[in-house]
C-alpha positions as CSV (number, residue, x, y, z in Angstrom):
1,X,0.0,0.0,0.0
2,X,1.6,3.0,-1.0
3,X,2.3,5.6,1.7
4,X,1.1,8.9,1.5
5,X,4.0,11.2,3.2
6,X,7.6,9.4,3.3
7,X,11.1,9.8,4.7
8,X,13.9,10.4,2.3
9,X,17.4,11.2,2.2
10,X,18.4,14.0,0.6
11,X,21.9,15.2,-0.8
12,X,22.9,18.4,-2.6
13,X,25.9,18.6,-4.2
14,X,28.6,19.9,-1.6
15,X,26.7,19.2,1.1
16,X,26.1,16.3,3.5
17,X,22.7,14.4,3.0
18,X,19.6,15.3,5.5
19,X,16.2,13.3,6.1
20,X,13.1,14.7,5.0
21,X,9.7,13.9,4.8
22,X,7.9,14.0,1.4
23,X,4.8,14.1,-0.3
24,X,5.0,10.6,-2.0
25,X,4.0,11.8,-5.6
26,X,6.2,11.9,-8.7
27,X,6.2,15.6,-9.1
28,X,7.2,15.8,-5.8
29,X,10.5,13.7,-6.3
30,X,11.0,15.6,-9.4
31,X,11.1,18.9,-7.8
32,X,13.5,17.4,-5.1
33,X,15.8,16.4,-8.4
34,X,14.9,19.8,-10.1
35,X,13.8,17.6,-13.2
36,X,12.7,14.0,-14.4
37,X,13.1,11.4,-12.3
38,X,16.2,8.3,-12.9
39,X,16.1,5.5,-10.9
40,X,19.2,3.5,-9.6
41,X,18.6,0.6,-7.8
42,X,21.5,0.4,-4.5
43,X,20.2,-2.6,-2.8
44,X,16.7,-4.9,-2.3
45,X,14.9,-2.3,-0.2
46,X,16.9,1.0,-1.3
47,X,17.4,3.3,-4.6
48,X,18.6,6.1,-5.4
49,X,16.7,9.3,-7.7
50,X,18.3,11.5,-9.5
51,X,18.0,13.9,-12.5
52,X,18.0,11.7,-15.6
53,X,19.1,14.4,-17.6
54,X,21.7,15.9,-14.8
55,X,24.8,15.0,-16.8
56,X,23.6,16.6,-20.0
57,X,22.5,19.8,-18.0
58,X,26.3,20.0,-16.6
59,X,24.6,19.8,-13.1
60,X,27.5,20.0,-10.4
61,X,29.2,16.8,-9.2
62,X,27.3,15.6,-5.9
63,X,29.6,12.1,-5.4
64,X,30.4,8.9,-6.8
65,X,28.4,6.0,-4.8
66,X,28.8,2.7,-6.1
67,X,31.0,3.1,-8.8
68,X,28.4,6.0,-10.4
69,X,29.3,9.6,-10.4
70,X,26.0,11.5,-9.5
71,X,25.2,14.9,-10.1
72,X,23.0,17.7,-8.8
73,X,21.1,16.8,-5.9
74,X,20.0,12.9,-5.6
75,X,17.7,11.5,-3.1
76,X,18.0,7.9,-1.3
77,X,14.3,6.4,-0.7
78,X,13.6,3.0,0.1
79,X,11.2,0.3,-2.1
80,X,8.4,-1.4,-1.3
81,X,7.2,-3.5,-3.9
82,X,6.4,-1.1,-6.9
83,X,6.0,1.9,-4.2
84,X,8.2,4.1,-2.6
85,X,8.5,4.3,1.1
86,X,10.8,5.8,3.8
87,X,14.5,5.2,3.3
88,X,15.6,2.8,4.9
89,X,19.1,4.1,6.5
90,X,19.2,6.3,9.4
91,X,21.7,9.2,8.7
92,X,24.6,7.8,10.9
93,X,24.0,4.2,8.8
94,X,24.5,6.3,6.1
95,X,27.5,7.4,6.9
96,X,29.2,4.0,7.4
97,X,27.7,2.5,4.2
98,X,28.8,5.3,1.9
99,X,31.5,7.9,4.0
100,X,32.1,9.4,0.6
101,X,28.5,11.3,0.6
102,X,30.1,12.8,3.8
103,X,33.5,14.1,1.5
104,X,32.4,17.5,0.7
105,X,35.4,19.0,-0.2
106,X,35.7,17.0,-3.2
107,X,31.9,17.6,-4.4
């Protein structure tokens, strides 16, 4: 059942990630992305969104996770079924799984 309000993760670029809670609509992950919507699975109950166009815009480097450099801001949101839901990381879980979102200088 698909939740109305979720929790997400959000990073900008140069900036460490932050929990929010969201309308659970496409437009508003769009506007969180500033554009359409790409989808990269990370694990069984966790993806990533980003801007599918964001390289092609020259958006500004946010980090590299998983091998894939990601720009402008991306958003971490966790699965269920064919729905989002709330992420499933706290921020400080976060931080062990991927310490380079926390590497700043280098966004």
């Amino acid at each position: 059942m698909k939740k109305p309000i979720i929790t997400v993760m959000v990073k900008h670029p140069g900036h460490p990630p932050f929990m929010v809670s969201c309308l659970n609509e496409l437009k508003t992950l769009q506007s969180l992305v500033d554009g359409n919507i790409e989808v990269l699975p990370v694990a069984t109950k966790l993806l990533i969104i980003c801007n599918e166009e964001g390289k092609l815009l020259g958006l500004p480097y946010n980090c590299t996770l998983l091998g894939e450099t990601l720009v402008g801001t991306i958003v971490l949101v966790g699965v269920d079924g064919e729905e989002f839901d709330d992420v499933p990381l706290s921020i400080s879980q976060a931080q062990v799984l991927f310490p380079e979102m926390w590497e700043v200088e280098s966004c």
